[in-house]
C-alpha positions as CSV (number, residue, x, y, z in Angstrom):
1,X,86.1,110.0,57.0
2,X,86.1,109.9,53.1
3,X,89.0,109.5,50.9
4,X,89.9,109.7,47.6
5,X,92.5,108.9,45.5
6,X,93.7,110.4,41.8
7,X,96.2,109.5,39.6
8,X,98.4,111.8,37.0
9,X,101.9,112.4,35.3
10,X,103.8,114.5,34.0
11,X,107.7,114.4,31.8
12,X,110.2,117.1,33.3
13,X,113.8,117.1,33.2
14,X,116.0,118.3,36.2
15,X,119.3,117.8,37.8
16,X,120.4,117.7,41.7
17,X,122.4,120.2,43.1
18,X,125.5,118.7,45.7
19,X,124.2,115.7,44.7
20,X,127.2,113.3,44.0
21,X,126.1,110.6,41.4
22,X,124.8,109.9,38.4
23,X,121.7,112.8,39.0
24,X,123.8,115.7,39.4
25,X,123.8,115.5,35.6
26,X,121.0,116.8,33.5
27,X,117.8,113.8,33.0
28,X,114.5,113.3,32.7
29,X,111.8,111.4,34.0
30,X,108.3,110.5,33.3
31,X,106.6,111.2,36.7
32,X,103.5,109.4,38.0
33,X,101.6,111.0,40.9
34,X,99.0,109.7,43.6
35,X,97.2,112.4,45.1
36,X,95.4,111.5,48.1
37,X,92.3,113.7,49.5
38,X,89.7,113.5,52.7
39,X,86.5,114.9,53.7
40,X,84.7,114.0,57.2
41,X,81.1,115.0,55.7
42,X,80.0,114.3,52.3
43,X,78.2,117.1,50.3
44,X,74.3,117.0,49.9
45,X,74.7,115.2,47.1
46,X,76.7,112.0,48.9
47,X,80.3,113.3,47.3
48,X,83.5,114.2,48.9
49,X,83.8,116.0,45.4
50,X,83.4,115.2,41.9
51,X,86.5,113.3,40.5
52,X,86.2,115.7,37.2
53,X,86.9,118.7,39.4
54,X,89.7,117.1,41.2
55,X,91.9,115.6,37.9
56,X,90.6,119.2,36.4
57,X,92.8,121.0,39.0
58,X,95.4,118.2,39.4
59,X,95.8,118.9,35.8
60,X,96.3,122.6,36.7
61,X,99.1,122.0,38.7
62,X,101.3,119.5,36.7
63,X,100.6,121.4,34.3
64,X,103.2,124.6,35.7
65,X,105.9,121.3,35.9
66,X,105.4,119.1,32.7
67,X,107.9,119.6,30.2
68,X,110.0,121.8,31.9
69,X,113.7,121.8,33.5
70,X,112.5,121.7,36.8
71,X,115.6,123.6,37.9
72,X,114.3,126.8,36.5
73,X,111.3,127.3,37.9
74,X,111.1,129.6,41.3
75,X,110.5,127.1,43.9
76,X,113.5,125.1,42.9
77,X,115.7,127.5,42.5
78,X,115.5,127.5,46.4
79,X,115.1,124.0,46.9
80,X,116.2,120.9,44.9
81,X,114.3,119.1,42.5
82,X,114.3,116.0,44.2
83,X,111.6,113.6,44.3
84,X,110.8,114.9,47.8
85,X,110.8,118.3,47.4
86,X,108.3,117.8,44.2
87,X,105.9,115.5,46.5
88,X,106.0,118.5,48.5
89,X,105.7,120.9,46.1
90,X,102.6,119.4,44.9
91,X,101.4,119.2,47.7
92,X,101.3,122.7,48.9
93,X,99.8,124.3,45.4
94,X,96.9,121.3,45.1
95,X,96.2,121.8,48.5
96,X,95.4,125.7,48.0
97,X,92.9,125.3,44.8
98,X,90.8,122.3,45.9
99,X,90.6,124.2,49.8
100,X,88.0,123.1,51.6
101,X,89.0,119.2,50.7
102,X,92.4,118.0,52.5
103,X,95.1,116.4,50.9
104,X,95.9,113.4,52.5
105,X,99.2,112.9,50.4
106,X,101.0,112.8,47.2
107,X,103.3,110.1,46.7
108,X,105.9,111.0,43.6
109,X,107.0,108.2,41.3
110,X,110.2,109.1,39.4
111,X,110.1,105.2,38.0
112,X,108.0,102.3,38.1
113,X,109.9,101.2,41.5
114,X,110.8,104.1,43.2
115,X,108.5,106.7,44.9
116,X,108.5,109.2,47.6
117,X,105.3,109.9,49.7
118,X,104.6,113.4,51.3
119,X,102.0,114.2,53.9
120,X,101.6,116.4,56.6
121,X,101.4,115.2,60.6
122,X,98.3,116.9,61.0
123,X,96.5,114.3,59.2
C-alpha cells in the first residue's frame, strides 16, 4: 500500500447554526487542509500519481470554498459549516475527480491547534 499526502488552504467565512457560542456569529478562518490518498499498485511508471495532478485537482476543489460565506453554498445550506462537515465535504468531491486513487482522509484545520480529521471505515 502507497500513500500520499498533500497540503492546501483556503480563507472562507461562515457561521454555525444552533450553535450557542461565540461561532454562531459571522467569522472567518484561514483553513489548512491535509488530504491523504492510497494506491495498492503503483503505475508503470513507479507512481501512485503525480503530485502536480493531485494539488491541480485539490486546487479545484478549494477553489468552489475559498473566499466564500460558506453558509451560502448548496451543501451547507443542509448541513452546517462546521469543521466536520467541511472535512467531509472535501472529502466526497476530491474523492470523485482523482477516482481511481482513494482518499485516505482529510484532516481540516480551522487554526494552528485545532483540526478535525474525516475518513471513511472502509479504509
Amino acid at each position: 500500500m502507497f500513500e500520499l499526502k498533500i497540503k492546501g488552504e483556503f480563507s472562507s467565512a461562515h457561521l454555525l447554526r444552533e450553535y450557542d457560542g461565540k461561532c454562531k456569529n459571522l467569522h472567518g478562518h484561514n483553513w489548512k487542509v491535509d488530504i491523504e490518498v492510497y494506491k495498492k499498485e503503483l503505475d508503470p511508471i513507479g507512481m501512485v500519481a503525480d503530485f502536480g495532478f493531485l494539488k491541480s485537482k485539490m486546487n479545484e476543489v478549494l477553489e468552489i470554498l475559498d473566499h466564500r460565506f460558506l453558509n451560502d453554498l448548496d451543501y451547507f445550506k443542509q448541513s452546517n459549516p462546521t469543521s466536520e462537515n467541511i472535512a467531509k465535504y472535501i472529502y466526497a468531491e476530491y474523492a470523485k475527480v482523482i477516482d481511481p486513487i482513494k482518499v485516505k482522509s482529510v484532516s481540516v484545520w480551522e487554526s494552528d491547534s485545532a483540526c478535525v480529521k474525516y475518513y471513511e471505515d472502509s479504509v
